[in-house]
N, C-alpha and C positions, 0 to 999 in steps of 0.2 A: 717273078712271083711276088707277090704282096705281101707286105707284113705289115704290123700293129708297131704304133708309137705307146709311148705308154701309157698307163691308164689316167694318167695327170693330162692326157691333152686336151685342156678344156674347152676348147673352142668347138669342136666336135664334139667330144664324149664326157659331160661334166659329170664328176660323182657329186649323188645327192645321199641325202640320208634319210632315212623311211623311220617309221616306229610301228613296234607290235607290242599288246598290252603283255605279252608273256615272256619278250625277248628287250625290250626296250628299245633301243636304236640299231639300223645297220647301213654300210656304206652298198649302193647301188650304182650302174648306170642308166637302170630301167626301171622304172617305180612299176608301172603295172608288173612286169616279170615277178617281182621280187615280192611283190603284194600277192599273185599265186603261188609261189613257191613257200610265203611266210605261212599260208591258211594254208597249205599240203600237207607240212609236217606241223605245224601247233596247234591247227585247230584239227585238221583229221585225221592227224596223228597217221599219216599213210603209212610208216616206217611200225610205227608200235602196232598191228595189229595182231590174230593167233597165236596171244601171249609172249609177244618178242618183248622184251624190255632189256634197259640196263642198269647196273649194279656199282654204287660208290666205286672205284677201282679199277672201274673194267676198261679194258683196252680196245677200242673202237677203232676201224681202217673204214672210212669214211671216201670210197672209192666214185669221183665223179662229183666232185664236194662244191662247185659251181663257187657263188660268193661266201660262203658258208654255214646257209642256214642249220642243215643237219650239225654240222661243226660245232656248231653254238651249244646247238640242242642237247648235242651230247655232254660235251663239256660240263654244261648247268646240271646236267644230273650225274657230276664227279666222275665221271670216263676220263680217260688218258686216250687221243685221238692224234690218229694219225690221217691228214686231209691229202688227198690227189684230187690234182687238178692240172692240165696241160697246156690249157690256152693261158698264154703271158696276162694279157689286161684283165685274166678274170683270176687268175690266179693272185695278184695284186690287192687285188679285192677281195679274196679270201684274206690275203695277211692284215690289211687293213683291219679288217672286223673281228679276226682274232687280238691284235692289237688292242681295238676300243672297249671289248671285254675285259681285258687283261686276263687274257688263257695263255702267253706265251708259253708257260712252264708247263703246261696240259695239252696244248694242240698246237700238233709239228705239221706245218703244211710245206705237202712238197710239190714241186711245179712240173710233176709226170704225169702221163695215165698210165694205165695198165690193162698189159693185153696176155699172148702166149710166147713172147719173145720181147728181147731185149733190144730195141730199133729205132731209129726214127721216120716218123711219118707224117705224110701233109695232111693236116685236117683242117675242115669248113667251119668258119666262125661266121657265125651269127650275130653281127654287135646287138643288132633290135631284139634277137631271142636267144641269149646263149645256153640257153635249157637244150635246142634242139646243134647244138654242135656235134661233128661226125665229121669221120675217118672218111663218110661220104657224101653229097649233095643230097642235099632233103627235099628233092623236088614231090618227090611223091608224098610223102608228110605233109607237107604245107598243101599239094592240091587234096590232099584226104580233109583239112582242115576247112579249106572253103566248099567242097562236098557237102560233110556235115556241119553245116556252117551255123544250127542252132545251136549245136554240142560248144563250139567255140564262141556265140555267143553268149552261151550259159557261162563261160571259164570267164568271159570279159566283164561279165558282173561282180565277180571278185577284182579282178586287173587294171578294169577304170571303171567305175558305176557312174561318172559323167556318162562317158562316151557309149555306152550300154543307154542307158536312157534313150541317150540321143536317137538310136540306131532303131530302139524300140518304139519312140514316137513317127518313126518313118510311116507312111498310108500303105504301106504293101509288102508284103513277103517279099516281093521280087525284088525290092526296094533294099530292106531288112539284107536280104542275099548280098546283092550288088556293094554295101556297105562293107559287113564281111570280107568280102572277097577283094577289097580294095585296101582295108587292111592289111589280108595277109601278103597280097603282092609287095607291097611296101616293107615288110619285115621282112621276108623273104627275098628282096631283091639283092643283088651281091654281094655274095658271100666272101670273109678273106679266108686265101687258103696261109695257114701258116707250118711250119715244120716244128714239130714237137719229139719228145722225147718220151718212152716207153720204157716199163719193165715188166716183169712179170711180178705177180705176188709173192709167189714163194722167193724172188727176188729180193723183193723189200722188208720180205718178213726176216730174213737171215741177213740186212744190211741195220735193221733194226734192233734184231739180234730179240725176237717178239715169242715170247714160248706160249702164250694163248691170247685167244681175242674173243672178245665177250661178244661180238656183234661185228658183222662184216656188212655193210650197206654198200648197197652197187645201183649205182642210175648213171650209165655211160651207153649215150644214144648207139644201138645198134651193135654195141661193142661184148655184148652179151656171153655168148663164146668163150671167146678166144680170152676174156679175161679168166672162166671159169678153168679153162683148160693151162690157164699158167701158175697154175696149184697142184704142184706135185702130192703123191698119194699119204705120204707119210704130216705132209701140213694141215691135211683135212681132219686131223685128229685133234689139232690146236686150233680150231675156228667154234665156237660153240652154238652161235643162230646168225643165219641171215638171213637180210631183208632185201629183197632186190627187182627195182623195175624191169621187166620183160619187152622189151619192143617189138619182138615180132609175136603174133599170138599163139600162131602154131608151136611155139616153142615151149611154150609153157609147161605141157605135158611133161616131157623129155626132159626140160631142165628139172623140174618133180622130182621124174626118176634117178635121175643121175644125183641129186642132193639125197635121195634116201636109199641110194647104193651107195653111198659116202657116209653113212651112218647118223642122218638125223632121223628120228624118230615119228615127227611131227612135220609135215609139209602141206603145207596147204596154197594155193592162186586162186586169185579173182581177178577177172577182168573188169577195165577201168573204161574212162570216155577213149576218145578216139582212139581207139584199137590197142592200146596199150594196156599192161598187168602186172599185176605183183605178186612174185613169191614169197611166200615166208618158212623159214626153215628152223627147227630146235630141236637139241638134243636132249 
């Protein structure tokens, strides 16, 4: 099995540092990655929509926290956060950029995810895309991606608008396609499987020792479920909104109903580009 060196290996994987005019500086290994992820939550504010917000104080579990832009985000608007994340080299990079902030004292990142059990398991790293890391190979994602391959070259004008240009001066759709599609084989080509560690929420909520949480954000590729169902009944009384990417579509409904048979009030989904969606939930 494969594993990762650390995120220092710079011969392969150098960290660079990016700037956002709302965030300042942050440590990556992927400028375009990190360039969409920066405009998802500061400029479209994906996470704040159907009146989710957060409050000086409030206690944010920041599930699926990638480098940590959410992380950041919250922090900057006084939350006390708590960051998961699984993958080693990306987890590194969360600590890094809560470092360069100086959030130590405000955001505790821990190097888990979380599921419906307490285990460990091999998941698919994606160095080129670790937005799309999973508990399972993403083949069918990436081929949906050069499918709709204008949708993702609409994303690649935020991610690199050189190479967007480029792709768009091409003399032909089919042309325009073929680009696309040679991208994503490239990011998509193989993937490390590494062995990671797992809890469940109401796990960490009672290692934390956490008696409410102002906002629960969840974007764990695929992992949808099995995180929801590791929230025993009695903790869903201590979670007050959350925000949370859906990946498969059909779920969306269902997860709906099961967040307002858990007592939010206010539920609302839209669906997003490629096939993906977001809940929002408040009590």
């Amino acid at each position: 099995m494969n594993t990762l060196d650390s995120v220092e290996r710079k011969e392969k994987e150098p960290i660079r540092r990016i700037a956002h005019p709302a965030i300042g500086e942050i440590y990556c290994l992927n400028e375009p990655e990190a360039r969409v992820t920066l405009h998802e939550i500061w400029d479209d504010k994906l996470y704040f929509q159907e009146g989710i917000s957060i409050l000086p104080g409030d206690i944010v579990f920041d599930v699926g926290a990638n480098i940590g832009v959410f992380t950041l985000c919250a922090a900057k608007q006084g939350a006390r956060v708590y960051a998961y994340e699984p993958i080693p080299p990306t987890f590194e990079l969360l600590q890094h950029n809560i470092h360069l902030h100086g959030f130590e004292n405000i955001a505790h990142a821990r190097n888990i995810g979380l599921s419906d059990r307490a285990e460990e398991r091999t998941m698919f790293h994606y160095p080129a895309l670790s937005v799309c890391d999973s508990w399972t190979a993403q083949d069918s994602w990436f081929e949906l991606m050069a499918e709709e391959w204008e949708n993702t070259l609409d994303i690649l004008k935020t991610a690199n608008p050189d190479q967007y240009k480029a792709i768009r001066s091409l003399g032909s759709k089919s042309q325009q396609q073929g680009a696309v599609r040679e991208i994503i084989d490239g990011i998509s080509a193989s993937p490390v499987r590494i062995k990671c560690k797992f809890d469940t929420l109401s796990g960490v909520i009672a290692q934390e020792n956490v008696q409410s949480i102002g906002l629960l954000k969840l974007d764990a590729e695929r992992a949808d479920w099995e995180i929801l169902n590791g929230v025993r009944a009695e903790d869903w009384n201590r979670i007050r909104q959350v925000a949370m990417e859906v990946h498969v579509q059909s779920d969306v409904a269902s997860i709906s109903a099961f967040l307002s048979e858990r007592g939010f009030s206010h539920v609302a989904g839209r669906q997003l580009k490629m096939a993906t969606s977001c809940v929002w939930a408040s009590k």
